[in-house]
C-alpha positions as a Markdown table, in Angstrom:
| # | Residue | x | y | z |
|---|---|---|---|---|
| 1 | Unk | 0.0 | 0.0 | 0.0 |
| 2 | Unk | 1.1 | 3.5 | -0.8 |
| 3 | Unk | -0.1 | 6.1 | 1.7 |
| 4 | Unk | -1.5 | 9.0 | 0.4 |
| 5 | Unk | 0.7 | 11.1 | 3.1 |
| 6 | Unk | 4.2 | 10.6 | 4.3 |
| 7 | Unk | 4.2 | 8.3 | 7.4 |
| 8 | Unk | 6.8 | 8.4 | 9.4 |
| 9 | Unk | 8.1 | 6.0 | 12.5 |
| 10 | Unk | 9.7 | 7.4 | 15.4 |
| 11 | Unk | 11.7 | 4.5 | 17.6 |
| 12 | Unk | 13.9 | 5.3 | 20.9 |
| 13 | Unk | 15.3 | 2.2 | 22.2 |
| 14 | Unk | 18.1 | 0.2 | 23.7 |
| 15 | Unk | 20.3 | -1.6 | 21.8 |
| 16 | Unk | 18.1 | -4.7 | 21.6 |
| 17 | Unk | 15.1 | -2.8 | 20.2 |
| 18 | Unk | 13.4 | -2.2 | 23.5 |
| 19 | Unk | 11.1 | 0.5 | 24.7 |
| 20 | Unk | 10.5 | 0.4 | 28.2 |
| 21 | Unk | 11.1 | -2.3 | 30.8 |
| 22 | Unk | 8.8 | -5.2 | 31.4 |
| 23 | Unk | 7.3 | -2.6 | 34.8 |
| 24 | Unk | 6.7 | 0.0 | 31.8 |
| 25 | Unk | 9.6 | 2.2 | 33.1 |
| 26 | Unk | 11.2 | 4.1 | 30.2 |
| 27 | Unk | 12.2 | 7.7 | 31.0 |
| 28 | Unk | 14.4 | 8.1 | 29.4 |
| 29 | Unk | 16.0 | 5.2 | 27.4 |
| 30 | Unk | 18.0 | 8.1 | 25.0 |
| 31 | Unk | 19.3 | 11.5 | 25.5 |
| 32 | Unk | 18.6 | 14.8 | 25.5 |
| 33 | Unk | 20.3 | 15.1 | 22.0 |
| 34 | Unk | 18.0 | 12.3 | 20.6 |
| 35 | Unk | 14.9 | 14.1 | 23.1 |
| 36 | Unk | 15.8 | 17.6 | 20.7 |
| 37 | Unk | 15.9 | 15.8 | 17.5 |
| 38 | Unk | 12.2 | 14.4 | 18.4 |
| 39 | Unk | 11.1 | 17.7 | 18.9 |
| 40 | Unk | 12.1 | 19.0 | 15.8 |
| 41 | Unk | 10.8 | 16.2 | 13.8 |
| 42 | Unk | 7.6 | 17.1 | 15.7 |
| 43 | Unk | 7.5 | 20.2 | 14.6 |
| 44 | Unk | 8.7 | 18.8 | 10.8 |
| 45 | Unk | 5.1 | 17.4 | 10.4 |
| 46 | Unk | 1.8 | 18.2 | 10.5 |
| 47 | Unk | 0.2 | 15.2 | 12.6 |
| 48 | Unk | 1.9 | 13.4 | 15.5 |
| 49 | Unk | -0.2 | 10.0 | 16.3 |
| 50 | Unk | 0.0 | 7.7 | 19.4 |
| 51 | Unk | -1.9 | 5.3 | 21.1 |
| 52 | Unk | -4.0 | 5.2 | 24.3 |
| 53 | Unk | -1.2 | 2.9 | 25.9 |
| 54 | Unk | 0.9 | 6.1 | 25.4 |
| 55 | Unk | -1.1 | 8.0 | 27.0 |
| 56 | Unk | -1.9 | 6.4 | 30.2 |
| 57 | Unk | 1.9 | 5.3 | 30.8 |
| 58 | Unk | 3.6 | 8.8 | 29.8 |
| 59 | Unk | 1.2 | 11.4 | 30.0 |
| 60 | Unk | 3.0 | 12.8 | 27.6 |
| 61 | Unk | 2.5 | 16.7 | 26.1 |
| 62 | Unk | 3.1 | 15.5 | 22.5 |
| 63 | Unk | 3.9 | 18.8 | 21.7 |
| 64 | Unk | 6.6 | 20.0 | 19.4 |
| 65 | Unk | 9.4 | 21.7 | 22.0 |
| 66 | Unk | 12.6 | 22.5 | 19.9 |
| 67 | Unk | 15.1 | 24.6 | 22.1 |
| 68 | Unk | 12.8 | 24.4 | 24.8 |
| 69 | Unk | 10.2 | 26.5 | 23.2 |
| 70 | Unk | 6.9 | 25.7 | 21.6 |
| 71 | Unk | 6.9 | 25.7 | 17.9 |
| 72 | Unk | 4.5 | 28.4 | 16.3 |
| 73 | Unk | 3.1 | 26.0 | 14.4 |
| 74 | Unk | 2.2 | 22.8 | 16.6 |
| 75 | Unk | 1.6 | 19.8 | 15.0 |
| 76 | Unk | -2.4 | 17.9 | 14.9 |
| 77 | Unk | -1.9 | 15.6 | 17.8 |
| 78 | Unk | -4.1 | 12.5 | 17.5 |
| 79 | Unk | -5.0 | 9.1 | 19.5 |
| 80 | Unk | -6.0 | 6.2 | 18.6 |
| 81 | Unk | -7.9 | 5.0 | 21.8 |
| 82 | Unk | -10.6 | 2.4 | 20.5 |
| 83 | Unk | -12.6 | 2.6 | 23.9 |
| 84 | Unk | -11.6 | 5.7 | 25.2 |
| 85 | Unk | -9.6 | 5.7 | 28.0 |
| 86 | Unk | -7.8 | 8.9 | 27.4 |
| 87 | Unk | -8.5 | 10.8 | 31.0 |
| 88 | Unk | -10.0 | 13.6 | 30.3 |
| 89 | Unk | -7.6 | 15.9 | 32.3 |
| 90 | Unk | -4.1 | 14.2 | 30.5 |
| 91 | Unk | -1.4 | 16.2 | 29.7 |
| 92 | Unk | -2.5 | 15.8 | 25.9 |
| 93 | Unk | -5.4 | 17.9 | 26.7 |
| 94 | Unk | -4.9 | 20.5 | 29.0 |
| 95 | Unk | -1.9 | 21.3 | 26.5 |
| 96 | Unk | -4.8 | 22.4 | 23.9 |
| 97 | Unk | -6.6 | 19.8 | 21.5 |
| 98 | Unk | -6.5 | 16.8 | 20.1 |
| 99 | Unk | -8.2 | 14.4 | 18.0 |
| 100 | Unk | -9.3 | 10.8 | 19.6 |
| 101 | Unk | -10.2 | 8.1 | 17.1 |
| 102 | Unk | -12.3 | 5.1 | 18.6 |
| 103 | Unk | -14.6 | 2.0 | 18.3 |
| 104 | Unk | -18.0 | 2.0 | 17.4 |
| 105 | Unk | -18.7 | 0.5 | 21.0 |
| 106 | Unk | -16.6 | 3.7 | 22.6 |
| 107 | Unk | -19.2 | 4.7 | 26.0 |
| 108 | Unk | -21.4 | 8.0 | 24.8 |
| 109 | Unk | -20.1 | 9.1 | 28.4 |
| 110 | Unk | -16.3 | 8.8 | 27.5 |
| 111 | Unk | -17.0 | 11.1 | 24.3 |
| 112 | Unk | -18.7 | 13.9 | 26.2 |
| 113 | Unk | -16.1 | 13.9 | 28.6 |
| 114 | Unk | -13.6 | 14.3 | 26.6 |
| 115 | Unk | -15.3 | 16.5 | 24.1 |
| 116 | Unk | -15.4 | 18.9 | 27.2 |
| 117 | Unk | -12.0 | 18.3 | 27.7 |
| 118 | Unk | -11.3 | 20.2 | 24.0 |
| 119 | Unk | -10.9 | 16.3 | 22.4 |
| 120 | Unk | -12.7 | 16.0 | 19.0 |
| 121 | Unk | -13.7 | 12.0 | 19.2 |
| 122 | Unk | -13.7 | 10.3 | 15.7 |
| 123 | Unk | -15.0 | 6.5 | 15.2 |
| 124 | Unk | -12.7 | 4.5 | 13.0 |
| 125 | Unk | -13.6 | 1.0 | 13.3 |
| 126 | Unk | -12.7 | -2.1 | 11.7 |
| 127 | Unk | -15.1 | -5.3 | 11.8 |
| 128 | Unk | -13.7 | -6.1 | 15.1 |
| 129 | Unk | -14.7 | -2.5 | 16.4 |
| 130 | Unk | -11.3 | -1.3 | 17.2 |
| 131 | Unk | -9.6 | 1.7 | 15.6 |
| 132 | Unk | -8.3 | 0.5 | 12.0 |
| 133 | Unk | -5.3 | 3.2 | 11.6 |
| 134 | Unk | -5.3 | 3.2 | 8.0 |
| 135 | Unk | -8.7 | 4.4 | 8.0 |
| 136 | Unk | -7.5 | 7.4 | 10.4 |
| 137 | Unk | -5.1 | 8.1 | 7.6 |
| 138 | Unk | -8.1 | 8.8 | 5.2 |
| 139 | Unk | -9.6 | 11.2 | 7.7 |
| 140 | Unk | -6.1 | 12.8 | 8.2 |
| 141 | Unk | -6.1 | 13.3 | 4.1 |
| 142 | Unk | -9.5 | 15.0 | 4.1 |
| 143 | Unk | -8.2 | 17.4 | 6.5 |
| 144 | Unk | -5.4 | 18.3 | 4.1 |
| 145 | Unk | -2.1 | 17.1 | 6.4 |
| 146 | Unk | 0.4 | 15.9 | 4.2 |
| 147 | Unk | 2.6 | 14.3 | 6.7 |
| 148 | Unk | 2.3 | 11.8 | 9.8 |
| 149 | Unk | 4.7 | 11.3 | 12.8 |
| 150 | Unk | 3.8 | 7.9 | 14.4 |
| 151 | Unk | 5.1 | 7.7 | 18.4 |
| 152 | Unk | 3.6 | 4.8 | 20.2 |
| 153 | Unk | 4.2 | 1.9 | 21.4 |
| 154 | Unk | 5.1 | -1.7 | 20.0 |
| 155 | Unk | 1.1 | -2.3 | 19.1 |
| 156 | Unk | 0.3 | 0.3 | 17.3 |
| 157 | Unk | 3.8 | 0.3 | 15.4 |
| 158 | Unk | 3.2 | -3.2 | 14.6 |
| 159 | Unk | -0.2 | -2.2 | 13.1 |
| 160 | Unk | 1.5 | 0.2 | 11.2 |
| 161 | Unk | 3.6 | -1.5 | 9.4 |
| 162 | Unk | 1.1 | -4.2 | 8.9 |
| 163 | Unk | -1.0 | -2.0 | 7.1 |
| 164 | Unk | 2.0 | -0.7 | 5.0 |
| 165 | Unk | 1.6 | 2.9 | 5.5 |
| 166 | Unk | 4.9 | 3.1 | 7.1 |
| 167 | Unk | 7.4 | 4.7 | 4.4 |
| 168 | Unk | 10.3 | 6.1 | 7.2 |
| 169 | Unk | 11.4 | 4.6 | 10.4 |
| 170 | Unk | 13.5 | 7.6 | 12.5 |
| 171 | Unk | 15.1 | 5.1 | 14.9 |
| 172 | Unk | 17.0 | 6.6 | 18.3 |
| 173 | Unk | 19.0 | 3.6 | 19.5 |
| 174 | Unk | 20.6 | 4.1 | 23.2 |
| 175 | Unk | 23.8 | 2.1 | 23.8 |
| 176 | Unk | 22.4 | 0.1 | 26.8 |
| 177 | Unk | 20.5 | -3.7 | 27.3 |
| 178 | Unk | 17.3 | -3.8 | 28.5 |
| 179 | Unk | 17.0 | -8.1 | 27.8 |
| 180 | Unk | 14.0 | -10.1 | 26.6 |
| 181 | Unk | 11.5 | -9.2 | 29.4 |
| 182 | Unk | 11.2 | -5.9 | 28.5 |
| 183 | Unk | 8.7 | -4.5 | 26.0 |
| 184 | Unk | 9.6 | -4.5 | 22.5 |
| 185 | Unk | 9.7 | -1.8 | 20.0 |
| 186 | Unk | 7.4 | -3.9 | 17.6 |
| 187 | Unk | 4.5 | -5.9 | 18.9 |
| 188 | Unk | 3.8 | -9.1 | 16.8 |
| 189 | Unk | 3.6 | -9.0 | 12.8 |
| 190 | Unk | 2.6 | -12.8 | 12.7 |
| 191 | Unk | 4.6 | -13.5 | 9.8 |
| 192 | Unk | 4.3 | -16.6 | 8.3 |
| 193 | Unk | 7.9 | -16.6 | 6.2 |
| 194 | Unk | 10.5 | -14.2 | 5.5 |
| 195 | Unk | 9.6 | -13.2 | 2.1 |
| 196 | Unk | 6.8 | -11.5 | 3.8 |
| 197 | Unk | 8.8 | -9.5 | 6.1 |
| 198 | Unk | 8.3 | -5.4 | 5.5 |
| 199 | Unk | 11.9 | -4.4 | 3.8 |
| 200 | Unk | 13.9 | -0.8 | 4.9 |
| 201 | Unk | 17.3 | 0.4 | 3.5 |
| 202 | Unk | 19.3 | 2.7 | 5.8 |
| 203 | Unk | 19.8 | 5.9 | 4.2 |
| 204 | Unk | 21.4 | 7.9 | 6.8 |
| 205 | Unk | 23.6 | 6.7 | 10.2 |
| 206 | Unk | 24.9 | 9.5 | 12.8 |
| 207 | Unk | 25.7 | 10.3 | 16.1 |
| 208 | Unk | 23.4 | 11.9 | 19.1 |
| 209 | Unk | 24.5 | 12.6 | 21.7 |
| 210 | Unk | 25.4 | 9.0 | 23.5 |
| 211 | Unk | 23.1 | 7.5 | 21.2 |
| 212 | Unk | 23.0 | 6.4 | 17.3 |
| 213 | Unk | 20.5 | 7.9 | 14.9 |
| 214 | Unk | 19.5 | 6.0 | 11.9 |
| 215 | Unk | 16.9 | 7.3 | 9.1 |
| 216 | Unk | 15.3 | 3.8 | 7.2 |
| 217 | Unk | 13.1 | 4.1 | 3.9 |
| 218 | Unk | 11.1 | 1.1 | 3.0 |
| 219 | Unk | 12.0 | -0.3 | -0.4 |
């Protein structure tokens, strides 16, 4: 599939591709250098995306902060939160707006709540009622943004890439070990055989800071 806007993936890790330990403890994995470069690319695009697993384990602003500074043009910060359990007082939302995307089964309650809140609540439903992400890209389209800047966690970079959307991978590698008990960067892409497997060149290697910065495009 070729997406209609410029997706891109942002990965911080350790060396062995991990986000966070197996308690969910991952502030902060890389360094300030790599934290700048993020804001920046932030700022680069015109949507940042998470997930609701984001959200409730960070809290994060999702904002676009180079130098310490809020960008004068801030980004469309979006959620993909198939029942909605963004809290309606998060960080994402006292910072100013933000679009949630959900499942058709998503609690009427949770929407006005959130609506409140400043949140513009979306259903984007597969079959199975949860949030299909390429169909979020449609909506993002419609609205004009030309550019996407995935940060989530392993799930909804996995679905990502499943749904082939994916055409950059910005990947912040920290030189530490975190071992196979803690989270990965890329949740399950139940492959069957390697001919399958989703294919990236490197196109650009440098240092950050403590930490390596590598720029991937998808052949």
């Amino acid at each position: 599939m070729n997406a209609p806007v410029r997706v891109t993936l942002k990965l911080a890790t350790s060396l062995d591709a991990r986000i966070a330990l197996s308690s969910g403890q991952s502030k902060w994995i890389t360094g300030p250098e790599a934290r700048e470069a993020v804001h920046q690319l932030r700022a680069d695009h015109d949507v940042v995306l998470t997930g609701v697993g984001t959200i409730l384990a960070d809290n994060p602003q999702m904002t676009a902060r180079p130098g310490g500074t809020l960008a004068a043009g801030q980004p469309l910060r979006a959620v993909l939160d198939t029942h909605l359990r963004t809290p309606p007082d998060c960080a994402l939302l006292t910072q100013g707006s933000a679009v949630i995307f959900h499942g058709e089964a998503a609690p009427a309650a949770a929407i006005r709540e959130l609506e409140a809140a400043g949140a513009r609540c979306i259903q984007r439903s597969t079959v199975q009622s949860g949030v299909d992400i390429a169909h979020a890209l449609e909506w993002f389209v419609a609205e004009s943004s030309s550019s996407v800047f995935i940060e989530a966690g392993g799930r909804v970079a996995a679905s990502a890439i499943q749904a082939g959307i994916v055409e950059r991978i910005e990947w912040f590698r920290a030189p530490l070990l975190l071992g196979g008990d803690g989270l990965p960067a890329i949740a399950a892409l139940s492959l069957e055989t390697l001919d399958g497997a989703p294919m990236f060149r490197r196109t650009h290697l440098r240092e950050c800071g403590a930490d390596t910065w590598e720029t991937w495009e998808r052949d």
